[in-house]
Rosetta silent file (secondary structure, phi, psi, omega in degrees, C-alpha in Angstrom):
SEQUENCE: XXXXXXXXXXXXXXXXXXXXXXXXXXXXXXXXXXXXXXXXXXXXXXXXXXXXXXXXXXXXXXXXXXXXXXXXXXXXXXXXXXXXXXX
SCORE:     score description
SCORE:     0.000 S_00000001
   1 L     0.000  -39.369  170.437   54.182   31.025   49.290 S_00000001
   2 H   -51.709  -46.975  158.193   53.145   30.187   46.133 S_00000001
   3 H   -74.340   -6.775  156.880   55.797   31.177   44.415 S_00000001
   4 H   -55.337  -77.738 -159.017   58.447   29.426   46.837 S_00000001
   5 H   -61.375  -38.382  158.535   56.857   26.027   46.520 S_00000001
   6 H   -22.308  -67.144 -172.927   56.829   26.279   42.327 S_00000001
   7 H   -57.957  -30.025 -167.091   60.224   26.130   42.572 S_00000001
   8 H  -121.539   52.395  176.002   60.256   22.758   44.920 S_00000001
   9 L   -21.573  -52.773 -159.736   57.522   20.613   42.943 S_00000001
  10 H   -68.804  -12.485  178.210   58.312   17.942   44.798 S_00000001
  11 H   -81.247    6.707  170.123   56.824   18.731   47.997 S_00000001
  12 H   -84.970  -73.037 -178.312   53.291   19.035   46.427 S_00000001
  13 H   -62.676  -31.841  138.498   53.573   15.503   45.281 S_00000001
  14 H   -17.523  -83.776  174.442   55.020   14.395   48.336 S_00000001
  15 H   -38.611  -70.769 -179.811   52.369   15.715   50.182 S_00000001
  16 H   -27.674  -54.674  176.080   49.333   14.562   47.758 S_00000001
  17 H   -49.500  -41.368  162.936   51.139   10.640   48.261 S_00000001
  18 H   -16.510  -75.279 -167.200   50.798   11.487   51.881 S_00000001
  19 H   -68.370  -30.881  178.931   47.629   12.144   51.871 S_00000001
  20 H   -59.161  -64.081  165.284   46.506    9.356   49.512 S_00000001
  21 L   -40.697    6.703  168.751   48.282    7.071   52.044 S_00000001
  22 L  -145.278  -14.614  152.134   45.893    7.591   54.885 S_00000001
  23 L   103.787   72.926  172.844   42.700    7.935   52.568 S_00000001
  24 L  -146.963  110.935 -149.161   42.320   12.034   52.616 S_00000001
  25 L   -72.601  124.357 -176.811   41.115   13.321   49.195 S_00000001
  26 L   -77.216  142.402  164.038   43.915   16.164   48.359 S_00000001
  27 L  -176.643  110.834  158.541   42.379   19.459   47.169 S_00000001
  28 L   -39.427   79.732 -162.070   44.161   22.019   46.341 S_00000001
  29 L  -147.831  168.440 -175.280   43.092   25.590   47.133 S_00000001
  30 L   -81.342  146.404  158.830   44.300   29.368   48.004 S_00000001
  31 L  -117.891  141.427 -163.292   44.226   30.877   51.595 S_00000001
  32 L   -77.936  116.804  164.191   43.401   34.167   52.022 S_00000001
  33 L    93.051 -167.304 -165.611   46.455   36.685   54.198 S_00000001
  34 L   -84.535  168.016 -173.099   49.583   35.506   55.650 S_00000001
  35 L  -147.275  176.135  169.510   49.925   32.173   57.067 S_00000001
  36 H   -80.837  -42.936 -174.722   53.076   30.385   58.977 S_00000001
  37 H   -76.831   -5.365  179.989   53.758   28.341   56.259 S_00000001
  38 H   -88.955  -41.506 -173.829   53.642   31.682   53.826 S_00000001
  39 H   -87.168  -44.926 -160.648   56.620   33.182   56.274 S_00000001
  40 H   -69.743  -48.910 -156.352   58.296   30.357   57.032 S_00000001
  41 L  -106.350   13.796  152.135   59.040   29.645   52.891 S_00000001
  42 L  -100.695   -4.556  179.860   59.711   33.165   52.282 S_00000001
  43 L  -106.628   12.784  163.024   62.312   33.160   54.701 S_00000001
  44 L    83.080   33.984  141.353   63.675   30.122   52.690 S_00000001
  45 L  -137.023  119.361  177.012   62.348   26.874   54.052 S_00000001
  46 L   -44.991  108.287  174.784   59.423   25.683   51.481 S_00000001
  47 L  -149.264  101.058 -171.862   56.445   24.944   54.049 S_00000001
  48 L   -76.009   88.898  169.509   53.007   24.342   52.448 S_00000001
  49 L   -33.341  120.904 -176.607   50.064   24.690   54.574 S_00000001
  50 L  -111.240  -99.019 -142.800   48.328   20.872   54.525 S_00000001
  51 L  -165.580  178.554  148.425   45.157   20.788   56.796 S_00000001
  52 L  -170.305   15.494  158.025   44.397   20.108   60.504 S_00000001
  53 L    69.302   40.449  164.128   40.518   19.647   59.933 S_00000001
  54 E  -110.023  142.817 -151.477   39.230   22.513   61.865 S_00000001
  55 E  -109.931  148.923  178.124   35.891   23.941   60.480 S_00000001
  56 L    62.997   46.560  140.599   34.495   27.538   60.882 S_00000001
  57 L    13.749  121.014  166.214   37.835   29.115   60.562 S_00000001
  58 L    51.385   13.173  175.436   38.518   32.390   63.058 S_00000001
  59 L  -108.874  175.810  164.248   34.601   32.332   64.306 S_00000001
  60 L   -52.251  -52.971  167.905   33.032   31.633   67.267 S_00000001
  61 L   -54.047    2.928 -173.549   31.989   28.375   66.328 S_00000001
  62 L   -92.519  145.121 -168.003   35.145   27.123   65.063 S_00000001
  63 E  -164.975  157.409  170.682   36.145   23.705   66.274 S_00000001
  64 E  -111.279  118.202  175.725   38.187   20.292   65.467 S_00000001
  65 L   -84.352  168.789 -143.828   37.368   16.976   66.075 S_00000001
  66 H   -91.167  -44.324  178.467   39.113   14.777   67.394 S_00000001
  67 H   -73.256   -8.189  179.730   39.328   11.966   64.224 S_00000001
  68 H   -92.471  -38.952  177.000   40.386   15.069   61.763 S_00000001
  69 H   -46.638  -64.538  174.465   43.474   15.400   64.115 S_00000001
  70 H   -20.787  -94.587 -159.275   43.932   11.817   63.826 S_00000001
  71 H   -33.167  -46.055 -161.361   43.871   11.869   59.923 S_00000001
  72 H   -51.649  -52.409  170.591   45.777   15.265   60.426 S_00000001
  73 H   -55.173  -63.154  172.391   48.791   13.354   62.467 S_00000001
  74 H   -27.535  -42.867  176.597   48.461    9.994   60.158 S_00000001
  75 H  -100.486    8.575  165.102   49.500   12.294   57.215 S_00000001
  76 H   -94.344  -60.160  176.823   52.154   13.790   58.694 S_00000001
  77 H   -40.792  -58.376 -171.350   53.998   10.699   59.686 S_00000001
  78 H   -25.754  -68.810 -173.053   53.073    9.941   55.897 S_00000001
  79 H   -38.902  -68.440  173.098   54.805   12.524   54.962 S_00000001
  80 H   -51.393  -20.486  176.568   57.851   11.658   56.838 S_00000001
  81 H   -74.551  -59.355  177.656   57.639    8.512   55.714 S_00000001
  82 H  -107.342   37.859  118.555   57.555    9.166   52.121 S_00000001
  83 L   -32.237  -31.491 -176.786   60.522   11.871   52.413 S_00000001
  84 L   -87.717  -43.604 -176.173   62.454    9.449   53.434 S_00000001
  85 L   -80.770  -28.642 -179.423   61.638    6.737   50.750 S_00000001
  86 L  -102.870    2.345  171.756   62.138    9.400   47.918 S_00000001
  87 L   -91.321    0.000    0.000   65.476   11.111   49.364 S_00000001
């Protein structure tokens, strides 16, 4: 995926403004295997895994709360929002 989104800068920075815009500290890190967003931008649409605030990843114990969805939905309208303002 990484090498997809290189190529499309702007959707990093997009995102980051996003995220800024609902007060969710961007950080920037690798995930381990394939993802949707890894398939989806090899099959040639650029789709960056952002978050959805769920903790303890593939374990028993893994769970979301209900305000990291919020934030998670807040920075997706963001998003759309400033796609729109920079296209």
């Amino acid at each position: 995926m990484k090498e997809v989104l290189k190529e499309h800068p702007q959707i990093g920075e997009y995102v980051k403004e996003a995220m800024n815009r609902a007060d969710v500290i961007f950080k920037q890190d690798s995930a381990r295997g394939g993802t949707d967003g890894s398939r989806l931008s090899f099959m040639g649409l650029p789709c960056p895994d952002i978050f959805t605030g769920e903790m303890a990843f593939h374990g028993k114990h893994e769970y979301v709360s209900v305000q990291d969805m919020q934030k998670s939905v807040e920075v997706l309208i963001n998003l759309v929002q400033v796609w729109e303002e920079k296209s």
